[in-house]
N, C-alpha and C positions, 0 to 999 in steps of 0.2 A: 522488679518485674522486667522482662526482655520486651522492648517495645520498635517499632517501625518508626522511620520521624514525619510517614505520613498518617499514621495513626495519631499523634501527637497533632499534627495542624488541623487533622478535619476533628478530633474529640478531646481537645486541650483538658477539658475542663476533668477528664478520667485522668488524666497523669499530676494534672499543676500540684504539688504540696506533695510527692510522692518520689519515692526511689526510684529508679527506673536504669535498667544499662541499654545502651544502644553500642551498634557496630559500626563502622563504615571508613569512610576514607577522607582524609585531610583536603579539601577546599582553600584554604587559606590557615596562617598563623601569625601569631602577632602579639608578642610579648617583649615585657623589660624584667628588671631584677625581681620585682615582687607579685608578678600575677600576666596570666595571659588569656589570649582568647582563641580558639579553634572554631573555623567553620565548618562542620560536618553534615556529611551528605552521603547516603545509604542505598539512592539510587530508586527509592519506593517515591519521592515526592521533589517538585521541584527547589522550593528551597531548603537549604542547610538548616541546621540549627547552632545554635549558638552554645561553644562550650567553653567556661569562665573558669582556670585553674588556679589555684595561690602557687607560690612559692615552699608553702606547706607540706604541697601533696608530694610522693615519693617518685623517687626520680625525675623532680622537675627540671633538673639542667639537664637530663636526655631528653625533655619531652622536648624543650624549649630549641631543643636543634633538630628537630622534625620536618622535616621536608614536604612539599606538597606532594600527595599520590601515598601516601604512606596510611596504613590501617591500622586501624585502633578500636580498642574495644572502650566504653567508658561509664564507669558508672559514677552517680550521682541523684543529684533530687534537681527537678524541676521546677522551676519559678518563676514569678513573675520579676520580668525584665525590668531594669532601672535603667536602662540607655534608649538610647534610640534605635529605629530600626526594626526591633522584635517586640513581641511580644511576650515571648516567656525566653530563656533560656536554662541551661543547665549546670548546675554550682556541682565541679566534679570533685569526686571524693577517691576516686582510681582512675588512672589513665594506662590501659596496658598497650603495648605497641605489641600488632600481630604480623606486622613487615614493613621493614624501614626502605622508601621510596630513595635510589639517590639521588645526585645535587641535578644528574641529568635527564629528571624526569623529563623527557618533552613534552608536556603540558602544565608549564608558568601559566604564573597569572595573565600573562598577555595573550590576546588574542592571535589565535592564528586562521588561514586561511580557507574555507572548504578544500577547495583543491591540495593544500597541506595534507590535510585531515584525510582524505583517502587514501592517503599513500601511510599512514598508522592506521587504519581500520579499523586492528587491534583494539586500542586506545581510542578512536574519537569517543566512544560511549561515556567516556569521562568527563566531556565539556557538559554542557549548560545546555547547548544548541541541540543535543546529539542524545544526549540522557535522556532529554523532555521529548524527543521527534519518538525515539524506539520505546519509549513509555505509551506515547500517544499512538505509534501505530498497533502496540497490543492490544491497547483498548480498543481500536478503532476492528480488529480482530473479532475481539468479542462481541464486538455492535453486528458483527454480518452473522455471528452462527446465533446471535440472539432475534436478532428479524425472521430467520428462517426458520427458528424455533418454534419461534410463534408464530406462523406461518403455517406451520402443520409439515414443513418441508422435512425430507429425508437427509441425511447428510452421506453422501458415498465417497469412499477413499479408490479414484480411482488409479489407474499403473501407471507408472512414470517411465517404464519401458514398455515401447508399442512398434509394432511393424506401419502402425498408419500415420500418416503424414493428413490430417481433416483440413489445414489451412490450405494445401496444393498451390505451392511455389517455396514457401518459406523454405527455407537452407535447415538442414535436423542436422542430429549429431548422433553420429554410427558408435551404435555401444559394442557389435560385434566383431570388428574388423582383426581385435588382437586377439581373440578367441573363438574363431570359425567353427563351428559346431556345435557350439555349447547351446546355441537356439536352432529349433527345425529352421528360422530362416532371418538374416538382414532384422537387427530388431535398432532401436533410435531412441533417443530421448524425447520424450511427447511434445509436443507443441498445445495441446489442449488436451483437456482432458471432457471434451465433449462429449465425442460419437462414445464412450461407453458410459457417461451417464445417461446419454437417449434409451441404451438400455434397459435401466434400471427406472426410468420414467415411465417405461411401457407396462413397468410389475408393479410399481412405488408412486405412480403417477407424478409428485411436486419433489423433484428432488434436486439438490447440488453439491458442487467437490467445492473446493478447497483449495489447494495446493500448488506446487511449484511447476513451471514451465518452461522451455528452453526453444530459441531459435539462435541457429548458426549465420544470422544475418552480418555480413562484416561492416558493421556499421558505429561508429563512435561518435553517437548526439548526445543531447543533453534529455533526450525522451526513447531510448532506446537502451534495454539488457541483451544480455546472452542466457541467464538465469532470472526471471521474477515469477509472479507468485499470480494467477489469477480465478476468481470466484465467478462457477461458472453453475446457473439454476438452470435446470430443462420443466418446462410443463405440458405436461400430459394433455390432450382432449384444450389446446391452446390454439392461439393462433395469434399474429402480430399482433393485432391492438392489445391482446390480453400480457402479452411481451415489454411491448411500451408502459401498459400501465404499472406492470410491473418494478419497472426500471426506476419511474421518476419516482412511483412510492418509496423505494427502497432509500434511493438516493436521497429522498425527503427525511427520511428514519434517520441513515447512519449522520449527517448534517446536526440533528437534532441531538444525538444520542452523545455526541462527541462536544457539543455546546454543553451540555445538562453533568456528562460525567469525566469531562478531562475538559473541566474550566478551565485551569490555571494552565493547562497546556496551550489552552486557545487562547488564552491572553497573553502570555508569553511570544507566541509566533507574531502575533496580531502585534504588538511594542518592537520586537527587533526585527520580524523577517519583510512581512507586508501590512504595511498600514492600513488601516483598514478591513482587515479579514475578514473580522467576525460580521462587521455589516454587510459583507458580500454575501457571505456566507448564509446570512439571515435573510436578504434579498431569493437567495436561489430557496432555500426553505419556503417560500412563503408564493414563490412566482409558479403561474401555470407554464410549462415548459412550450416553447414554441414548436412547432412543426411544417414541415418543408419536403418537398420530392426531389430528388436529386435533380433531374428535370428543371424544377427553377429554380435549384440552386445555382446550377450552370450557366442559366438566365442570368440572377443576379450578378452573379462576378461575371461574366463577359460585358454586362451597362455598367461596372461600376465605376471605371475611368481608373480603374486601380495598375499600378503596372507589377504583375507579378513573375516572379522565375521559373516558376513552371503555366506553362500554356495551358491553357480552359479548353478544354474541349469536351465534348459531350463523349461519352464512351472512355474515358480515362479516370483513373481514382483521384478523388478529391486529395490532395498533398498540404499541409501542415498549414503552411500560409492562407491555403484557402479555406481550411477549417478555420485556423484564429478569427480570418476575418469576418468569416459567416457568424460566430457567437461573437467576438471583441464587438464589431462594428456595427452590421445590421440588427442583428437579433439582443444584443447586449445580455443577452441570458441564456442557461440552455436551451437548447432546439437538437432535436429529431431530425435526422434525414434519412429519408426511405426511399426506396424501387432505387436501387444502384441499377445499372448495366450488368447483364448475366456474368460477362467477360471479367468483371472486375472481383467478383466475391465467389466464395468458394460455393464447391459441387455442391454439398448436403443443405444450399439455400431455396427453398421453394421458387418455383417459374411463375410468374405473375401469365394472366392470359393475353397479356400483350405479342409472348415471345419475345420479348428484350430485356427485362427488367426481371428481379427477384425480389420477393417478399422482406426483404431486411430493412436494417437502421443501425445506425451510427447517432447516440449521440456524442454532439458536440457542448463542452463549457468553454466559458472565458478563460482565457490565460495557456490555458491546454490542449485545447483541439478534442482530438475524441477522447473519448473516457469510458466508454459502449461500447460494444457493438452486438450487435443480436439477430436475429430473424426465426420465423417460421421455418420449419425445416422440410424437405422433399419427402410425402410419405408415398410418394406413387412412384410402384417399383421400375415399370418402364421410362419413365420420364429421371429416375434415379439413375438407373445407366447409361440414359443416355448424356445425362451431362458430367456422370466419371470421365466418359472415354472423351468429351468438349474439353476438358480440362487435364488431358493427358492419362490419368490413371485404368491399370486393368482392374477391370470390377472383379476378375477370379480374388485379388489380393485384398476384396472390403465381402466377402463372403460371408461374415459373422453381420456386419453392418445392414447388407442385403436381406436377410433373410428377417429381418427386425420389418422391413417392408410387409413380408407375406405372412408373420406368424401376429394377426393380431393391430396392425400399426392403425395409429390415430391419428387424425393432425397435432401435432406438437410443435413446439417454440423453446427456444431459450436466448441468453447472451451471456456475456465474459463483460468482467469488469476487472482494468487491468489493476488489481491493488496498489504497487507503488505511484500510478497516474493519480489515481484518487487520491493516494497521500498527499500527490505532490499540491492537488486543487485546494484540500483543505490546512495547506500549514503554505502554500505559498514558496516553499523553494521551489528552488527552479534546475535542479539538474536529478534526476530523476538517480543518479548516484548515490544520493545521498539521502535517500529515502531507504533504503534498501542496507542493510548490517554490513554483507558483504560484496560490495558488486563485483559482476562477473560481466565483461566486454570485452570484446576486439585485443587482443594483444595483451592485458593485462591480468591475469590470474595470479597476486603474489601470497594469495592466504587461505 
């Protein structure tokens, strides 16, 4: 029977004593004159399995000069292991080679370096570090349409070519420019796929997207794309608190969901990337999240005797160091911060009664900084144009957006969660690079 070699680890006990062929690719090899060993790995499960050949089997002086990176088909009966190490392995009876790796595969047994490993792309999915990250970030995939599912939530595909610019600043990218006409007007790569799921929140009430996002920002950090991906809920007949509570539940879910069903993924990360993980991890699970007004956050870090590189000011956006040190230091867990400055957050964010401040939040975790960000959205149509035109934009060009106002509108809320940020929180790397299959930055597009 054709088996997976993660079907075999998590229900051993349907294969041991039994035929079975598996596929996959060469790990290791390791043989003398009369019998050898093959690590094989299929890309379904973190570890290999073990495959034991004699001298017997047909074309064993080809097998025996097989190269790492090379695929093979291999049939055999499964058993229980006599060495150390495993627990069962596989006594093969056929070894077919379905493509010979050659001597220059670049990826030996030796370790090579993340920053190596971007520049093959292609290939990193082949390591250890890199199989088990893009394994884990599927699952961690299916953790967010499975929350929402059972949520009652709607899922909407919304357009990844749009004339609106919802963040107002962020840098887009001109999909019309080589082909003038082809759209009635200027069309872009999206930045969010919000303002049209507010849409479909006003017919769908609980719904969210999905999908991929693009800013032209020229920027080369180690928390910054040009392409990722972010999951974005709107709620109907909502309003901040119901926002917030949204969040930490969510966040409490997929934490839980990803301990429960990509173990071996999260002890893996937990032994080689950051020590410690899962306990953090369990920590944020379990902690009521703190909450803060931007207000005294600004407080706190102008008393904290901290010397930071960008200046505190009240009316400026909180920048990287100052988030760290808001969850690293004071709050030591996530926290909430709400009523930004109008100035700093974009049109479609509700006006607090202050006149200065707007109904949103950012949360912030350790290690990361934001990982959130959300608010209550503007449902009152005068107060809606008037902070377009505060923020630059002609409202004739959000006309579809506008009329969402007058046909019908509720209070509503939502936020974005940046996917590969969240990656980066629960497996502990640190360059947000490398989270992502393919990344797309500043200057480098080689695949």
């Amino acid at each position: 029977m054709k088996a997976r070699i993660s079907d075999i680890f998590n229900m051993p006990e349907n294969y041991i004593g039994n035929d079975i062929e598996l596929s996959g690719w060469i790990r290791t090899l390791r043989c003398n004159n009369h019998f050898g060993f093959i690590e094989l790995n299929d890309g379904s499960f973190l570890k290999p399995v073990q495959v034991v050949f004699e001298s017997t089997i047909a074309n064993f002086s080809k097998i025996t000069r097989l190269n790492v990176g090379s695929a093979v088909r291999v049939r055999g009966r499964l058993v229980n292991s006599q060495g150390k190490g495993q627990d069962f392995e596989i006594s093969s009876q056929d070894i077919i080679v379905e493509s010979l790796a050659p001597p220059e595969f670049p990826l030996q047994k030796k370790r090579h370096g993340f920053e190596y490993l971007r520049s093959i792309a292609h290939l990193r999915s082949r390591t250890n570090v890199f199989n088990t990250l893009f394994r884990l970030r599927s699952i961690a995939s299916y953790a967010i349409h499975t929350y929402f599912n059972i949520k009652g939530y709607i899922h909407v595909h919304t357009p990844i070519i749009t004339t609106s610019d919802a963040e107002g600043g962020a840098d887009v990218f001109a999909v019309d420019k080589m082909s003038k006409g082809f759209f009635s007007k200027q069309a872009y790569l999206t930045t969010t796929g919000q303002l049209h799921a507010e849409a479909f929140a006003l017919s769908h009430k609980n719904v969210y997207t999905f999908g991929p996002t693009f800013r032209a920002d020229n920027s080369n950090t180690t928390r910054h794309l040009s392409e990722f991906w972010m999951m974005e809920p709107e709620l109907a007949f909502a309003d901040l608190e119901d926002c917030i509570a949204l969040i930490e539940d969510m966040l409490k879910y997929l934490i839980g969901y990803l301990l429960e069903f990509a173990s071996e993924e999260m002890l893996f990360f937990d032994k080689y990337i950051e020590s410690g993980l899962i306990n953090r991890l369990r920590q944020v699970e379990m902690a009521k999240f703190d909450r803060v007004s931007y207000t005294k956050a600004i407080d706190i870090l102008c008393n904290s005797g901290e010397k930071f590189e960008n200046t505190v000011i009240w009316g400026n956006d909180l920048q990287t160091e100052h988030e760290k040190y808001l969850a690293d230091k004071v709050f030591k867990k996530p926290v909430f911060i709400t009523d930004y400055p109008k100035g700093v957050k974009s049109f479609y964010m509700r006006r607090n009664d202050d006149g200065k401040t707007v109904a949103a939040t950012d949360l912030l975790v350790p290690a990361i900084g934001e990982i959130v960000g959300g608010s209550q959205r503007e449902e009152r149509y005068d107060i809606l144009i008037k902070a377009m035109k505060e923020h630059g934009l002609n409202p004739v060009d959000y006309w579809w957006y506008l009329e969402l106002c007058r046909y019908g509108s509720v209070k509503h809320a939502g936020f974005g969660l940046g996917f590969e940020r969240f990656l980066m929180f629960v497996t502990g790397m640190t360059n947000i690079k490398d989270v992502i299959p393919f990344p797309r930055t500043a200057g480098t597009v080689d695949f």
